[in-house]
N, C-alpha and C positions, 0 to 999 in steps of 0.2 A: 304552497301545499294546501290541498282542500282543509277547512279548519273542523272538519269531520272526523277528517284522517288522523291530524294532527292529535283532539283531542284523546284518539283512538288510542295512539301510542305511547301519550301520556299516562292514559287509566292501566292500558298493561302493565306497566310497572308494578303497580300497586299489587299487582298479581304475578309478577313473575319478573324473577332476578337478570337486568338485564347485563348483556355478553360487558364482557371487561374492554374488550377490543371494538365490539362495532359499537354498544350500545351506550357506552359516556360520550359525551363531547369532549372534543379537544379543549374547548374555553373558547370563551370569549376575546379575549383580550390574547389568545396565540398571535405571534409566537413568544412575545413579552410575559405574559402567565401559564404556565400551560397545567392541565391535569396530566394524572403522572397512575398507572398501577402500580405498586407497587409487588414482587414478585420475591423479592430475596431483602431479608435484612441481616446486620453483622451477629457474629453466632450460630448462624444456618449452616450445617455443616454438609447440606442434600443442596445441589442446583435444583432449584422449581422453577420453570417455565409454565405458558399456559400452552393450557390445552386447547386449537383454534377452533375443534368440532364443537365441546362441550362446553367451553367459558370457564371451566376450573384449573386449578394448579394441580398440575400431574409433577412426580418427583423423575427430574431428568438423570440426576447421576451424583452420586458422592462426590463431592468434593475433597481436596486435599487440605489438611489442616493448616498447610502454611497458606493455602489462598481462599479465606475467609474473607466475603464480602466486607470490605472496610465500613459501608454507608448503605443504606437502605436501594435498591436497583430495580431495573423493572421496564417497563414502554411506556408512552407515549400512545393514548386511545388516539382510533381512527386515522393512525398513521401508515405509509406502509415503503419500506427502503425498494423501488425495483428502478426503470429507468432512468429516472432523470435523477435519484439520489447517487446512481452507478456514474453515471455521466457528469455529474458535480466531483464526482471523485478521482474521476478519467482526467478533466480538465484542469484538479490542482496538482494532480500526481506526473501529467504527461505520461501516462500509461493507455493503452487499447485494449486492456481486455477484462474491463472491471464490470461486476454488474451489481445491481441490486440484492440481497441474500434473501428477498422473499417475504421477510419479517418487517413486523412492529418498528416502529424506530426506538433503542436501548436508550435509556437514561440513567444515570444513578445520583440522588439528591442529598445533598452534606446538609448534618441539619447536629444541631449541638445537644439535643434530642435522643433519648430512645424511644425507637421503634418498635415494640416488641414483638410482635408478629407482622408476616405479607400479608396478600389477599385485602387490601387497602387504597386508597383515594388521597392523593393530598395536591395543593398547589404549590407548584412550586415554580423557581427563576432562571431559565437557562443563562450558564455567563460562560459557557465554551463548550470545547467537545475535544475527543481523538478521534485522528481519521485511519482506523481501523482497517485494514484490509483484512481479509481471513480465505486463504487459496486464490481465487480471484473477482471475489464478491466483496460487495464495501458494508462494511459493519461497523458505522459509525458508533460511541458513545458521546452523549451528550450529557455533560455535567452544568446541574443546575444546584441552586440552595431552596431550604425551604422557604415556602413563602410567611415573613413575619418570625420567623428565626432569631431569637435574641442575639447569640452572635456571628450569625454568618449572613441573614438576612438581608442585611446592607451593602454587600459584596455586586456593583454593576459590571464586572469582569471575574474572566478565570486567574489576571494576575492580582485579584485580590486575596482570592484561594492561597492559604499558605502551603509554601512549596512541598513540607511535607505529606500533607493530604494528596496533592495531585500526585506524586510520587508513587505510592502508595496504592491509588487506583492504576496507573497505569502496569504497575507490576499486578497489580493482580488480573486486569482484563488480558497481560500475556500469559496468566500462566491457569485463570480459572480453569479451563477446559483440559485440563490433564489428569492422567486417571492413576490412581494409586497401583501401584506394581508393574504399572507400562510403562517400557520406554518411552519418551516426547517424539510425538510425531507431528506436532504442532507445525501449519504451516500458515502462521498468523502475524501479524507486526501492524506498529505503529508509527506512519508515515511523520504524523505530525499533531503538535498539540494546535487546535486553533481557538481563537476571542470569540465572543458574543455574538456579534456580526456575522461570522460563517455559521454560527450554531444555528442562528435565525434563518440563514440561506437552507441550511438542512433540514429543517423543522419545515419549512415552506414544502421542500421540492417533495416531503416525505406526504405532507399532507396532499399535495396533488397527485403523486402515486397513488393515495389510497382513494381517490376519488374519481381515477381514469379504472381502478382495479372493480370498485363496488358500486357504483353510481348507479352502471346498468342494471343489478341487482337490485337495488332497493327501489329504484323506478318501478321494477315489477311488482314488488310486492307492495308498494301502492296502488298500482294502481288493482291489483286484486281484493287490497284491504278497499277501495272507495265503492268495486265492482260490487264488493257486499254492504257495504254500508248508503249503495245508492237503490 
């Protein structure tokens, strides 16, 4: 990258809040560290998701009192679930008609810690994931700990997670999305809990979806930003 350009979209910052989703980096050290937004902590009784036009947290829907985020939740910057995270899920499932859901890739990070509000940045350790279907799109989560976490920090697997916690999340990622005074129309499940090692394979294929999805884009808009600054 021109070091014009470069510097250009460093100094922006300083002047304007960048997107949660295109404008952090994933990390360095992905998919062993990864940066994480963070979107929902425990106590939140509103689902908040971002907003992908604006970069803020818009409130998606009440939640149900019994499925209260257990751990702080949220995506994965610069990630994005569409072919090939659909096709990693095609091929552990033995299923043909999975795809990508379009989104961020979900994480949610166990950390011994309060979190007291979203709308935040941390690092943290991916050490597994659920392989998530939701109708016939794949909606992985990936459970990571915080990074330097006095007690869960040290955790190199999900079978370090004590059982209760993972329990815990999985019941809640079935039943989040249900709405108070509605029947369950929920057409969602959990194929399988997976290790570190798949989490990493997800984390990969997710990061190269968001880079066949936006590449194109941000090519232009350097080479517009160089067009003015040459």
């Amino acid at each position: 990258m021109n070091k014009n350009i470069h510097r250009f979209l460093e100094l922006s910052k300083l002047f304007s809040k960048p997107h949660p989703w295109h404008g952090i980096s994933v990390g360095q050290k992905a998919p062993d560290i990864i940066k994480v937004y963070i979107e929902i902590v425990p106590g939140d009784t509103m689902k908040y998701e971002l907003d992908k036009e604006s970069g803020y947290l818009k409130v998606d829907r009440p939640q149900r009192f019994s499925s209260i985020s257990p751990v702080p939740y949220g995506f994965v910057p610069q990630t994005l679930c569409e072919h090939r995270v659909g096709q990693y899920c095609m091929d552990k499932t033995g299923r043909t008609d999975i795809k990508g859901d379009g989104d961020p890739l979900d994480i949610c990070v166990i950390t011994e810690r309060n979190v007291p509000h979203g709308n935040l940045i941390l690092d943290a350790i991916p050490v597994g994931g659920f392989r998530m279907i939701d109708g016939n799109e794949a909606d992985d989560k990936i459970i990571a700990v915080m990074k330097g976490d006095a007690l869960y920090g040290g955790a190199e697997d999900i079978s370090d997670i004590p059982e209760q916690i993972v329990e815990r999340l999985f019941h809640y990622f079935l039943t989040y999305k249900d709405m108070p005074g509605e029947e369950e129309s929920r057409n969602s499940e959990i194929t399988d809990t997976y290790n570190k090692q798949e989490a990493f394979s997800v984390i990969q294929r997710s990061m190269e979806d968001y880079r066949d999805a936006f590449n194109e884009s941000k090519q232009e808009l350097f080479s517009m930003i160089q067009k003015g600054l040459t």
